[in-house]
N, C-alpha and C positions, 0 to 999 in steps of 0.2 A: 164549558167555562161560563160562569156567571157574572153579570157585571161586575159584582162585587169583588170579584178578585182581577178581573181585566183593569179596572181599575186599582186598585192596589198595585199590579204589576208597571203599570203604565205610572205611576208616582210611582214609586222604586226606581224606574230607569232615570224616569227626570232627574229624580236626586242624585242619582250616582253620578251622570254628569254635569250635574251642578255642583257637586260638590269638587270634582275635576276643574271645572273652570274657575273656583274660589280657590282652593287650594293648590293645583298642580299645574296650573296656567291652561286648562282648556288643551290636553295634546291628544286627550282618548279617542276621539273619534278620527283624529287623523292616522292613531295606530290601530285602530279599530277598520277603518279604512283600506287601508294598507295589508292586514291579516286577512279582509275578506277578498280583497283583489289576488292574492300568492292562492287561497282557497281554490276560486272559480280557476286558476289556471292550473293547479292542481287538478282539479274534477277536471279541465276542459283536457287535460295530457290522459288521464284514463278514459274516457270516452270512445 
């Protein structure tokens, strides 16, 4: 991966939740949160 695009991606993410916290009150990362925690205990029950 090239800076150039590391970059790019990493502005993408910002904006996605920036535009969550202008528009939809900021709840993405607590649901984003929330999917990666049911995840890890997914994978941790196959394990």
């Amino acid at each position: 991966m090239t800076n150039r695009i590391a970059i790019v991606l990493a502005l993408l993410v910002v904006a996605v939740f920036a535009v969550d916290a202008y528009a939809f009150g900021g709840t993405l990362p607590v649901f984003l949160g929330r999917k990666m925690l049911n995840l890890l205990t997914w994978l941790a029950f196959w394990r």
